[in-house]
C-alpha positions in Angstrom: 36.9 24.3 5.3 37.3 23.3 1.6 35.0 24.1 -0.8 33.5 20.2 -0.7 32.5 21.1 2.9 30.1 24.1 1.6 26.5 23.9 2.0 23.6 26.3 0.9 19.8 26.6 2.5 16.9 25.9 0.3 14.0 28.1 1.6 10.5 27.8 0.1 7.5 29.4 1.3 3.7 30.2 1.2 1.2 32.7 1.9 -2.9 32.7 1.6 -4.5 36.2 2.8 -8.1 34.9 2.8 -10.8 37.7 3.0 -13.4 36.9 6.1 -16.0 39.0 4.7 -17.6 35.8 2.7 -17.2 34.2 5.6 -19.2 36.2 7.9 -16.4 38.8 8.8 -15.8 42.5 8.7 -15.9 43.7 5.6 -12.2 44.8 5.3 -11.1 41.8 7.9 -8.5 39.1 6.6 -6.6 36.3 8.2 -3.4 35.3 6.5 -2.3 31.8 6.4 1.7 31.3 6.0 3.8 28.5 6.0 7.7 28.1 5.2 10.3 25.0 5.1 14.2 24.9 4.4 16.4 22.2 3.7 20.5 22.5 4.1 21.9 21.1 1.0 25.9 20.5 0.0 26.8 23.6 -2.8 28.1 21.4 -5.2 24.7 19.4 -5.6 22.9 19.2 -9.2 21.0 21.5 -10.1 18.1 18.4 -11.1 18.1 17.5 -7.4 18.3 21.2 -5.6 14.8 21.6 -8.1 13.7 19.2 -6.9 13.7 19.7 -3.1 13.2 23.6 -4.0 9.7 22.3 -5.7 9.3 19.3 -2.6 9.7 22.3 -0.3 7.3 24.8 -2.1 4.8 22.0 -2.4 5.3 21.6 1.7 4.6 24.6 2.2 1.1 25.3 0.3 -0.2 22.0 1.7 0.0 23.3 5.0 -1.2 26.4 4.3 -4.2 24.9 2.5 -5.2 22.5 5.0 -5.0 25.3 7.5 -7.5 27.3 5.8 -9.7 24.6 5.4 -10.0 23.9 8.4 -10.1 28.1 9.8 -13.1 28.1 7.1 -14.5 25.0 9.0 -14.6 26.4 12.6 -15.8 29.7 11.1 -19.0 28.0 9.3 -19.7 26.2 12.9 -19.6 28.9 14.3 -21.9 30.9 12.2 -23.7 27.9 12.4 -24.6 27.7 15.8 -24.7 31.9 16.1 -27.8 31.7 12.9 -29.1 28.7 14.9 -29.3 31.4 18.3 -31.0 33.9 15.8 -33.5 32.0 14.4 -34.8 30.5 17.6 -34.8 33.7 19.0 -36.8 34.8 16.3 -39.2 31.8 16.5 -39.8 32.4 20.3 -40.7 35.9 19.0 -42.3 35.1 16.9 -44.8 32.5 18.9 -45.0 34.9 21.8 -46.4 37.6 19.1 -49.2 35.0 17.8 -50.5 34.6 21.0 
């Protein structure tokens, strides 16, 4: 193998701990959110392009991360949702069968 044959990985990653307490959760509960992408890339390439993909790569990454935790907030907020909706009829039946 000559040294035109060489060929380096270009690894980018992200990471979003998000804390569920504003969400409804535990107050110490967290779900982390990670995402990570590499690209094989000849070692003689320019620097220009190697930033390039590194930044592509990184970019990648947190959009996937992002929409992930968009959409984990989503389903949590249906789901407390539907749970207060369960409470407050509850409370209204309660409530009714106390007026009576």
């Amino acid at each position: 193998m000559n040294n035109l044959d060489l060929k380096i990985v270009i690894v980018r990653s992200f990471k979003r701990s998000i804390n569920l307490q504003h969400y409804g959760g535990k107050t110490f509960e967290q779900a982390d959110f990670w995402a990570s992408y590499s690209e094989e890339v000849p070692a003689k390439m320019v620097s220009d392009k190697l930033q390039a993909i590194s930044d592509s790569l990184y970019q990648l990454a947190k959009q996937d991360v992002e929409e992930s935790v968009a959409e984990f907030i989503k389903e949590l907020a249906s789901k407390r949702i539907k749970e207060d909706s369960k409470v407050a009829k509850k409370e209204y039946q309660e409530d009714k069968l106390n007026s009576l």
